[in-house]
N, C-alpha and C positions, 0 to 999 in steps of 0.2 A: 550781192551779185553785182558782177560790173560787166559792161557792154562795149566792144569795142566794133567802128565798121570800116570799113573800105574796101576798094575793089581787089581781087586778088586772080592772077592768073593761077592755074592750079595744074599742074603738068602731067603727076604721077596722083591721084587719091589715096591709094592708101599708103603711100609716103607721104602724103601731107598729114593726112589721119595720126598716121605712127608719130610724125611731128607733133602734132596739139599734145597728145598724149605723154610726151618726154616731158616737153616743157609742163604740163599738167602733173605729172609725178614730180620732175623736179621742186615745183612749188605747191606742192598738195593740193592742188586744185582742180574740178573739172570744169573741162573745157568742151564746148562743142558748138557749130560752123553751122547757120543758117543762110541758105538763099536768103536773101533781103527781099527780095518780094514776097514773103512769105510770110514775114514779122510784123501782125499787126502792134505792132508797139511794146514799152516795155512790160507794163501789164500782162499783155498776152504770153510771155517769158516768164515774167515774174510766179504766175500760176500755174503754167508748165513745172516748175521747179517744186513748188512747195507740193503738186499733187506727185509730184515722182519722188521726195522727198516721202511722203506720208506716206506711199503704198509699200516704197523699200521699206522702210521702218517697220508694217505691216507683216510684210512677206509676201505681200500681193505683185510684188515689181514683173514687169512682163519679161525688161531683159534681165541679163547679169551686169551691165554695166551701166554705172547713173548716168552717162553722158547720152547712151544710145535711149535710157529711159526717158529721161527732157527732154529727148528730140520725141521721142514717141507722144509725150503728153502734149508738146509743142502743134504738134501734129495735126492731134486729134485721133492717133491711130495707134489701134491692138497690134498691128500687123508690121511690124520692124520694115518691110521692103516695103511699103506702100509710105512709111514716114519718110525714109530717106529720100525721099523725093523733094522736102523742105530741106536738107541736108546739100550742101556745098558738092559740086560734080566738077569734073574736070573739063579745062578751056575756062573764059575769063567771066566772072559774075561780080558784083556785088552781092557781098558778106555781112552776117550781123553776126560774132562771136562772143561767145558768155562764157564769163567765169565765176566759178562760185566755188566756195569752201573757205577749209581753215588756214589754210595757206594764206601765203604772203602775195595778194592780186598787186601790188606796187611792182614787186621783182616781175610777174608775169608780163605784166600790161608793159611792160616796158621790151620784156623778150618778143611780144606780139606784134610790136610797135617795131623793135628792131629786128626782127627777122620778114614781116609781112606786109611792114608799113601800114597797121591799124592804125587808125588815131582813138582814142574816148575822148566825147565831147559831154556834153552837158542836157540836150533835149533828143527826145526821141518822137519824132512825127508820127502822128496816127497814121492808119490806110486811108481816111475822111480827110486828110491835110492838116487837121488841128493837131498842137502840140498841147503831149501830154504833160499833165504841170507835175505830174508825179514821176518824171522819167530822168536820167542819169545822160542820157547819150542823144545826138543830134544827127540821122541821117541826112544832112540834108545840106545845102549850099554854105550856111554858117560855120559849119564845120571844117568846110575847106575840103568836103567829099562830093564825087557826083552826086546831083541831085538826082538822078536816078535809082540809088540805093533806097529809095522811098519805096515801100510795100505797091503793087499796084491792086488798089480795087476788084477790078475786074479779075486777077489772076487768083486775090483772098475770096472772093467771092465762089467761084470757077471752085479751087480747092477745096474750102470748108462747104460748102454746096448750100450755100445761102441763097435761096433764091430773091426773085424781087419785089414778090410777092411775101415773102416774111421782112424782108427788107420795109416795104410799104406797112407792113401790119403793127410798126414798132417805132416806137423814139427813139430804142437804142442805136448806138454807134456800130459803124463795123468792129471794131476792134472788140466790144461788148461782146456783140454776135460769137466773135473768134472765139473769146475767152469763155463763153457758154460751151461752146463744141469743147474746147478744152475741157473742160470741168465734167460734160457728159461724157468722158471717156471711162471718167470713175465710174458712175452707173451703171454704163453698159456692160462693167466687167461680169 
């Protein structure tokens, strides 16, 4: 899995959509367009993927398409119109995009890079501010991206419905937290 982020004005949706997916068929890969505030880290990706991965495998998948199912497990959500709400909308945002498969991610990351001006850097900051030391990608000033593409807190919080009272009841991190919601999506099925 590789991680690309930058800000991207976005004019048409589903002409940009139909874009990911060109470039994604052209190099076997899928591709799919996260609000950045909404990425607690890459962890929280990383296990979006393998649970969308295992239930296709299954035949449990909710959609027909692996990109729309990552964004679903990404999510936290059964219900495809409530995920796309973590999903890239039109007018201008900071973007976290992943690609994964067997394909050739070099030729891609560079069509992503030359067509939308992504960069892939090296760390990816939690929503807490720490940097995860297991991460690929760097939202963040070092990168040469707004630091604003940083997930915010209060927004991951607000979304996965963390409150602060479970928040106070735990050591763990927000991005933990995230990635539990993700993983309870298996269960709930």
């Amino acid at each position: 899995m590789e991680l690309l982020a930058g800000r991207l004005h976005v004019d048409n949706l589903d002409s940009f959509v139909a874009d990911l997916g060109g470039i994604g068929d052209t190099h076997d890969v899928t591709i799919q367009a996260f609000d950045a505030r909404y990425v607690a880290g890459r962890r929280h990706l990383e296990r979006a993927v393998a649970l969308a991965d295992r239930a296709i495998e299954r035949g449990e998948n909710i959609a027909r398409d692996r990109a729309v199912e990552i964004l679903c497990y990404a999510a936290g959500r059964r219900q495809i119109d409530r995920a796309l709400e973590m999903g890239v909308d039109e007018g201008e945002s900071d973007v976290v995009v992943l690609v994964d498969g067997a394909g050739n991610e070099l030729a891609t990351r560079t069509d992503l890079e030359d067509r939308f001006g992504l960069e892939s850097v090296s760390t990816l900051e939690t929503a807490d501010g720490d940097v995860d030391a297991d991460a690929e990608i760097d939202v963040g000033v070092d990168a040469g991206v707004d630091p604003d593409v940083d997930a915010d807190p209060d927004t991951l919080r607000s979304f996965f419905e963390i409150s602060d009272a479970e928040r106070s009841a735990t050591t763990a991190s927000l991005q933990d937290l995230v990635c539990e919601r993700v993983a309870l999506l298996e269960v709930e099925k």
